[in-house]
C-alpha positions as CSV (number, residue, x, y, z in Angstrom):
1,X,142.5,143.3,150.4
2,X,139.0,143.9,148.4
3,X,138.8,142.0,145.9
4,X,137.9,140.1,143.7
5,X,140.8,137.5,143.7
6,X,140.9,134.6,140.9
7,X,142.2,131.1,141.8
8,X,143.5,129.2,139.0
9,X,143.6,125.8,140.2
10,X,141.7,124.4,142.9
11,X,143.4,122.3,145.1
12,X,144.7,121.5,148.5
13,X,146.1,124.7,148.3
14,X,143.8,127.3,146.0
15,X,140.7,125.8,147.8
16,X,142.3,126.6,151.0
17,X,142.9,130.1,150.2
18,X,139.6,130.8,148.7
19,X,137.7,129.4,151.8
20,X,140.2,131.6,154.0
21,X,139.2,134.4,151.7
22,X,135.6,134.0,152.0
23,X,135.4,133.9,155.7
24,X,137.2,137.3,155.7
25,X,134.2,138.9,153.0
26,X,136.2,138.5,150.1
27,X,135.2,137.8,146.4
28,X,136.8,134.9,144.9
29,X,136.4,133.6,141.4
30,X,137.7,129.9,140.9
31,X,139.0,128.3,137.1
32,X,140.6,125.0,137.0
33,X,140.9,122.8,134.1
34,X,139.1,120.0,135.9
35,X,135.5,120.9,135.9
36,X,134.8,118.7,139.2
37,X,137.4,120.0,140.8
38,X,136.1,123.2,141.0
39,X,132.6,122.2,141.4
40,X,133.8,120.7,144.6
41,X,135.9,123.8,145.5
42,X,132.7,126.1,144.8
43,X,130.4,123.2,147.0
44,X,132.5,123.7,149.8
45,X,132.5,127.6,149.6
46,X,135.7,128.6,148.1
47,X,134.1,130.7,146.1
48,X,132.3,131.0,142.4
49,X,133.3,129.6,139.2
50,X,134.4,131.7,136.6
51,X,132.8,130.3,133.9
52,X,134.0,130.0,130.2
53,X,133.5,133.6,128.5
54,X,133.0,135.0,131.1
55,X,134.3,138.7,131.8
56,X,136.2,139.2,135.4
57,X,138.5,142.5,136.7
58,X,139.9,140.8,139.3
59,X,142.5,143.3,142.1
60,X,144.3,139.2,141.7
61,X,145.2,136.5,140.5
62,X,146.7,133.5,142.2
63,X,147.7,130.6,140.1
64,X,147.9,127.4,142.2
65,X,148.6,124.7,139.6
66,X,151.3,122.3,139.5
67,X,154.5,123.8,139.1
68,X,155.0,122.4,135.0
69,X,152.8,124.1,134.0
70,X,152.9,127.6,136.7
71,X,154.7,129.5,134.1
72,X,152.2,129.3,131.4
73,X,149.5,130.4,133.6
74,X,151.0,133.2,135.0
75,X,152.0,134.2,131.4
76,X,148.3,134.1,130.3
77,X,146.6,135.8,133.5
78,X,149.5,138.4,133.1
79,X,148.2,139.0,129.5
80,X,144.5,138.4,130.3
81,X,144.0,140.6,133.2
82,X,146.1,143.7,133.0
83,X,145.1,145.5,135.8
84,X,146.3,142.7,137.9
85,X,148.4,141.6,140.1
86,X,149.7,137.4,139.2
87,X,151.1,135.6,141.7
88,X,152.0,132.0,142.3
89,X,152.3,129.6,144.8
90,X,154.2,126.8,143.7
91,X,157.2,125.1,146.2
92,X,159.6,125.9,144.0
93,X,160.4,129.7,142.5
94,X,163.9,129.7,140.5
95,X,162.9,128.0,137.3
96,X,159.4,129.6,137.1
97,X,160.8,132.8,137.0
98,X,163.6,132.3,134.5
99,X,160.8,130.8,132.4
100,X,158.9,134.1,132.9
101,X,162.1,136.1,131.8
102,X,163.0,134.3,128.8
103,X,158.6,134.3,127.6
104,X,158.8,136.9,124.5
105,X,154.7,138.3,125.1
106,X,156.1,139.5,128.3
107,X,157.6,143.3,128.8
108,X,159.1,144.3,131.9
109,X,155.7,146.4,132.7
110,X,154.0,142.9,132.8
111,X,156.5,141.5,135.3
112,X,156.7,144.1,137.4
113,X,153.1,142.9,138.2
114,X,154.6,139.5,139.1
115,X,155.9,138.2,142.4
116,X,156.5,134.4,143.5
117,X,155.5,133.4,146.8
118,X,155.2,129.9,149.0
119,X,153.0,129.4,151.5
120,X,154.9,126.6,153.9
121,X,151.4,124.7,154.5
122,X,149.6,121.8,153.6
123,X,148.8,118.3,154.3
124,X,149.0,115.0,152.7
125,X,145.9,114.7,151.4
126,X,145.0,116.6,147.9
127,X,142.6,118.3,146.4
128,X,139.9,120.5,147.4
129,X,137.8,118.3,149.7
130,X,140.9,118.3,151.8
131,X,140.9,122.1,152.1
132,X,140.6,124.1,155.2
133,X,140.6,128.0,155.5
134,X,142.5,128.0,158.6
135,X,145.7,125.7,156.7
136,X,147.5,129.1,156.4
137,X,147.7,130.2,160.2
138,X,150.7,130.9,161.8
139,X,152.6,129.2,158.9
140,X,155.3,130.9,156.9
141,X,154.5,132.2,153.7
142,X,157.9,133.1,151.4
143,X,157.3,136.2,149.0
144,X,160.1,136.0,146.5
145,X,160.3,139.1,144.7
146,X,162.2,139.9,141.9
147,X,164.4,142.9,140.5
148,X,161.0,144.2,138.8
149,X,158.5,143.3,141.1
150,X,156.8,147.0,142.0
151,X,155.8,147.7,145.2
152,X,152.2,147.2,144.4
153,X,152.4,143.6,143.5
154,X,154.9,143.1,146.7
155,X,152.0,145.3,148.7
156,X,149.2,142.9,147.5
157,X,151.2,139.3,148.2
158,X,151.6,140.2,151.8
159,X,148.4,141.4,152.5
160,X,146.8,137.7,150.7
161,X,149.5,136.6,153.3
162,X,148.3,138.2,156.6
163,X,144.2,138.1,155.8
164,X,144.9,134.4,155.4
165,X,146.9,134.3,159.1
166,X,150.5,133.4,158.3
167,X,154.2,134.3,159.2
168,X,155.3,136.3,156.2
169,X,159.0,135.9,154.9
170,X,161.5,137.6,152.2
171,X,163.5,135.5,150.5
172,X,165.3,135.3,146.6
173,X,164.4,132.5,144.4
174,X,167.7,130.8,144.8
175,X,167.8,131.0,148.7
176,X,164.3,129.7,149.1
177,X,165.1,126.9,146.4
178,X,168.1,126.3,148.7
179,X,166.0,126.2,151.4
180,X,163.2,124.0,150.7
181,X,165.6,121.1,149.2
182,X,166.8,120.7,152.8
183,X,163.5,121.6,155.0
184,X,161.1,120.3,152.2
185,X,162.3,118.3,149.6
186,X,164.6,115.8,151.5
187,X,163.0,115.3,154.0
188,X,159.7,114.2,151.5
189,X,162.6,111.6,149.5
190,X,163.8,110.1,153.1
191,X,160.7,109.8,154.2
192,X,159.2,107.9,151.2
193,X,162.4,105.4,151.0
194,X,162.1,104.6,154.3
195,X,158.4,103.7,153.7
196,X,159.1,102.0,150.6
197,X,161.1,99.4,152.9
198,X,157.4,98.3,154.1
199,X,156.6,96.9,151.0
200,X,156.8,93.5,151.9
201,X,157.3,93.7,155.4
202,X,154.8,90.6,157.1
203,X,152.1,92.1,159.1
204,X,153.1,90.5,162.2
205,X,156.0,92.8,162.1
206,X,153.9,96.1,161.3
207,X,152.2,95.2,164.3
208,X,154.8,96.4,166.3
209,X,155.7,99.7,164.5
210,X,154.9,102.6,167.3
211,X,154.7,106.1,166.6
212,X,158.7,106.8,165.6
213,X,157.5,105.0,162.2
214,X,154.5,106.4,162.3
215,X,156.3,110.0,162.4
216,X,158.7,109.7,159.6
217,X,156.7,108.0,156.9
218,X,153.7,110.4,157.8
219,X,154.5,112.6,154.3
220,X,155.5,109.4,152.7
221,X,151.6,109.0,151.7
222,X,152.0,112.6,149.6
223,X,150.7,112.7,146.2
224,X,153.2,110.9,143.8
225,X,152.2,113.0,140.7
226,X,153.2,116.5,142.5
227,X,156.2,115.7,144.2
228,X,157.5,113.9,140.7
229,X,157.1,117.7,139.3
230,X,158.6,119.4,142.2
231,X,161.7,117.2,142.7
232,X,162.3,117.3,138.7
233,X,162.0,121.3,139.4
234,X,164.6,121.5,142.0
235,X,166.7,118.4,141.1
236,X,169.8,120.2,140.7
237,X,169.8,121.6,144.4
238,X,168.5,118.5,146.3
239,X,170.6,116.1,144.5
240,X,174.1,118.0,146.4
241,X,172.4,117.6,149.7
242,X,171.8,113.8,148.9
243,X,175.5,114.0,147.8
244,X,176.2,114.5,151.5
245,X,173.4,112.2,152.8
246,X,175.0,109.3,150.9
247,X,178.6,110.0,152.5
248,X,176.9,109.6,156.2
249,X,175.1,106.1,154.9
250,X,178.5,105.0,153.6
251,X,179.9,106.0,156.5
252,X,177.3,103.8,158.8
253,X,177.5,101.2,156.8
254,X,181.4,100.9,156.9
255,X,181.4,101.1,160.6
256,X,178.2,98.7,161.0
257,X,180.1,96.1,158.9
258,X,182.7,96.2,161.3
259,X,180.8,97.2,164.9
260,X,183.5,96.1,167.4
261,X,186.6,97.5,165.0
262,X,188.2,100.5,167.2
263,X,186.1,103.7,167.2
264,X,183.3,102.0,165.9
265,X,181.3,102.8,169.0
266,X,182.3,106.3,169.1
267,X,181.6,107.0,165.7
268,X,177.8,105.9,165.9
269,X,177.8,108.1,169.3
270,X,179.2,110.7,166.8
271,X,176.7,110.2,164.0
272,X,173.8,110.2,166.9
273,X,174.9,113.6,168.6
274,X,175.0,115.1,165.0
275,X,171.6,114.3,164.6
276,X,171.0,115.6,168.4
277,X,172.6,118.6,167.4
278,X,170.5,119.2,164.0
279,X,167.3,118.4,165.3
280,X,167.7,121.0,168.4
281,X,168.5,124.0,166.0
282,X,164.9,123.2,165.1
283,X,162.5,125.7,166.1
284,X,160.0,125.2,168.4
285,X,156.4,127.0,169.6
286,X,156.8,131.2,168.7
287,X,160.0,130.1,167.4
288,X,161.4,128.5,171.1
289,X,164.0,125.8,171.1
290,X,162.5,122.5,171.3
291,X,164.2,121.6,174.9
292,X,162.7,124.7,176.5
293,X,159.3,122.4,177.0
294,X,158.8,119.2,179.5
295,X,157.3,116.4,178.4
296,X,154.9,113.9,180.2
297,X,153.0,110.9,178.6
298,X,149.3,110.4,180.0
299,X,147.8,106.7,179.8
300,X,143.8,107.2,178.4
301,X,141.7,104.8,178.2
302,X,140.3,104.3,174.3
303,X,136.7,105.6,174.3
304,X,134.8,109.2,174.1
305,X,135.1,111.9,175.4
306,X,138.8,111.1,177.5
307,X,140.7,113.3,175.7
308,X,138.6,115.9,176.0
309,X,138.4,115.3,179.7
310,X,142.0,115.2,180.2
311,X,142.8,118.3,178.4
312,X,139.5,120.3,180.3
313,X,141.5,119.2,184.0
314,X,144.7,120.6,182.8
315,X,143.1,123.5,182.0
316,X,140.9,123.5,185.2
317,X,144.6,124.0,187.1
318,X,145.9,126.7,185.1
319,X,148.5,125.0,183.4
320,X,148.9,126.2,179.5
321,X,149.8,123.3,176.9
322,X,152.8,124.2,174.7
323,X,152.5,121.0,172.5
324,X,150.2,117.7,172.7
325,X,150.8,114.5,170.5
326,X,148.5,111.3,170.1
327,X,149.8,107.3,170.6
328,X,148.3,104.2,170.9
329,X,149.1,101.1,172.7
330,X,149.1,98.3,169.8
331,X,146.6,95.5,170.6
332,X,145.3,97.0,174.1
333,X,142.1,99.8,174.1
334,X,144.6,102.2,175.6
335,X,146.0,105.7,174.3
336,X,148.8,107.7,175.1
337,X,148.6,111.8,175.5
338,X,152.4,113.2,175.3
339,X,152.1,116.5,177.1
340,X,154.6,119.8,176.9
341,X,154.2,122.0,179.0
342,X,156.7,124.6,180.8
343,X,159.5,122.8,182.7
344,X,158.3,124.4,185.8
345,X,155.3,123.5,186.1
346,X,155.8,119.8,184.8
347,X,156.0,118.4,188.6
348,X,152.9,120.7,189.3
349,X,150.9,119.0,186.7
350,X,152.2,115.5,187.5
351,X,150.7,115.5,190.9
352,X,147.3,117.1,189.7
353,X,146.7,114.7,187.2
354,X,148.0,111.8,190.1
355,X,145.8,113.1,192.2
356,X,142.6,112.9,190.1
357,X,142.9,109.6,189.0
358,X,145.1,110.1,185.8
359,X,148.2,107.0,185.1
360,X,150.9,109.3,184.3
361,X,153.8,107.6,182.7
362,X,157.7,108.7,183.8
C-alpha cells in the first residue's frame, strides 16, 4: 500500500492503525470530531491532521468511529473522495451495510468501492493514548465483502490488513455478526455481570480474589459508551445465545436448590465437562489445541529484574516458551510465573530451573 490513507476517528483503534502505518513509510491523514483527540493521535505519530478545508486524494479511507454513526461516514467519504476506496472497522457489519443500501446519494458504482472489515484487536483501555502500532499482529482481521464490492476495494482491505501484521479472514456480514455475538459480545455481557456482583462486596473479601476473577472480569473494565452501541447493533443475535445461557442458569439453579436430590451430582459433573469440552475447541498458539502445551508455575520473588532473569535461564537451556502468564501471592512480596512449554520438555525444564535455584511449584 502507498498511500495516503485517511483515518476518520482516532481512537484505540484508528490511532493504532495510523502508527502501524507510519512505521511501514506510509502517509496518513487523521480527522476526528474531537479536536484533542486527534491532537493526541498526531503527538504520538499517527500521522497529520487533516485540517478543515483542506484538500486530500487519499488511495483510502478508513472510518473508525463508533458504529452509530459508521454509516454516515462512510456515506460522506464515499461522496467526498471518489477515487477512493472507504472502509470500516466497526465490530459489527450487518446493519451498517443495509444502512449503506437503503442511503439514496449512493449508486452501486459508489459501493462497489465499499468493503466492511474487523480487525479482532484491542484492549480495554480507549482512545489514542492507548494505541500501539503493533495491536494488529498476528490478530484476525474479517473482510466482509459484499455482492458489489470490486476487487480493488477487496485488493486494498487486505493489503491495510497484512502491512499492519494480521491473520486475514473472509466472512459475510451475517456470519461474522453470528460470530462475534458468541466470541465477542457475550463473553463482554458475562463478564461485566459477573463484575457487577463486586459492587458491594467488603474488601476483606476482595482480598482473597486470585487470578480466576482476575481473568474473567478483565474486559469488564471496557468502555461503557461503545459497547452500549455495539450490543444495541447486534441485539437481535446475542439476545438467542443468552436465550440458551439462561436455560443452563435455570438449570443450575434448579439442581443447586436441591444438591443431594438424585442426579444432582452428575448433572453439575455434566454442566462442568460441557464447559471442558467448549473451552478445549478453543484455539491455541498457530492455531494448536490448548492441551497440546504443559504447564508449570515458577515462585519469583517481587522485585526487578526476576522476571527477566527467569525468562533469560530458560532461554539459556534451549527451551522455547509457548505461553507465559503473571500471578501474585495476595499479602506476601511473592509472584507467580505460569510457564507452557512443549510437554516434552516440561520435566527437562523442571530440573534446570531446580537446579539453579528456582521454587517450582507442582
Amino acid at each position: 500500500m502507498s498511500g495516503p490513507v485517511l483515518i476518520i476517528g482516532t481512537g484505540l483503534l484508528g490511532a493504532s492503525i495510523g502508527l502501524g502505518l507510519r512505521a511501514r513509510g506510509i502517509e496518513v491523514l487523521l480527522s476526528d470530531l474531537s479536536p484533542s483527540a486527534q491532537a493526541v493521535a498526531q503527538d504520538i505519530g499517527a500521522g497529520r491532521v487533516l485540517e478543515a478545508g483542506q484538500a486530500a486524494t487519499p488511495q483510502l479511507v478508513v472510518v473508525a468511529s463508533p458504529p452509530d454513526v459508521t454509516a454516515r461516514l462512510v456515506s460522506q467519504s464515499l461522496r467526498d473522495y471518489p477515487a477512493a476506496v472507504v472502509i470500516d472497522i466497526a465490530s459489527v457489519k450487518a446493519s451498517v451495510l443495509a444502512e449503506l443500501q437503503q442511503d439514496q446519494s449512493l449508486g452501486p458504482a459508489e459501493l462497489a468501492r465499499y468493503i466492511g472489515t474487523h480487525p479482532m484487536a484491542g484492549r480495554e483501555k480507549a482512545g489514542p493514548v492507548a494505541a500501539r502500532g503493533e495491536l494488529f499482529t498476528s490478530m484476525p482481521w474479517v473482510l466482509c465483502p459484499h455482492e458489489l464490492t470490486d476487487a480493488k476495494a477487496l485488493k486494498t482491505a487486505q493489503a491495510l490488513a497484512i502491512d499492519l501484521g494480521a491473520v486475514v479472514s473472509r466472512m459475510s456480514v451475517e456470519e461474522h455478526d453470528q460470530s462475534v455475538a458468541l466470541i465477542s459480545h457475550l463473553p463482554q455481557v458475562m463478564s461485566s455481570l459477573l463484575a457487577s456482583r463486586l459492587q458491594d462486596t467488603e474488601p476483606h473479601a476482595l482480598a482473597l480474589a486470585g487470578q480466576g476473577l482476575r481473568d474473567v472480569t478483565r474486559i469488564a473494565a471496557s468502555d461503557p459508551s461503545l459497547w452500549v452501541q455495539i450490543l444495541g447493533a447486534n441485539a437481535s443475535r446475542l439476545v438467542k445465545i443468552l436465550y440458551g445461557v439462561r436455560e443452563d442458569l435455570n438449570r443450575l439453579i434448579g439442581t443447586l436448590e436441591e444438591p443431594e436430590a438424585a442426579g444432582a451430582r452428575l448433572d453439575l459433573a455434566q454442566l462442568m465437562s460441557e464447559g471442558n469440552a467448549g473451552q478445549a475447541r478453543i484455539p491455541g498458539k498457530h492455531g494448536a489445541p490448548p492441551q497440546s502445551y504443559a504447564w508449570l508455575t515458577v515462585l519469583v520473588d517481587d522485585r526487578p529484574g526476576q522476571i527477566a532473569q527467569l525468562l533469560t535461564e530458560i532461554g539459556a537451556v534451549g527451551i522455547n516458551l509457548e505461553d507465559l502468564r503473571l500471578d501474585h501471592s495476595s499479602g506476601q512480596d511473592k509472584g507467580m510465573v505460569e510457564i507452557s512449554v512443549l510437554p516434552s520438555r516440561r520435566q527437562e525444564l523442571i530440573d534446570y530451573l531446580d537446579s539453579h535455584g528456582w521454587k517450582v511449584l507442582q
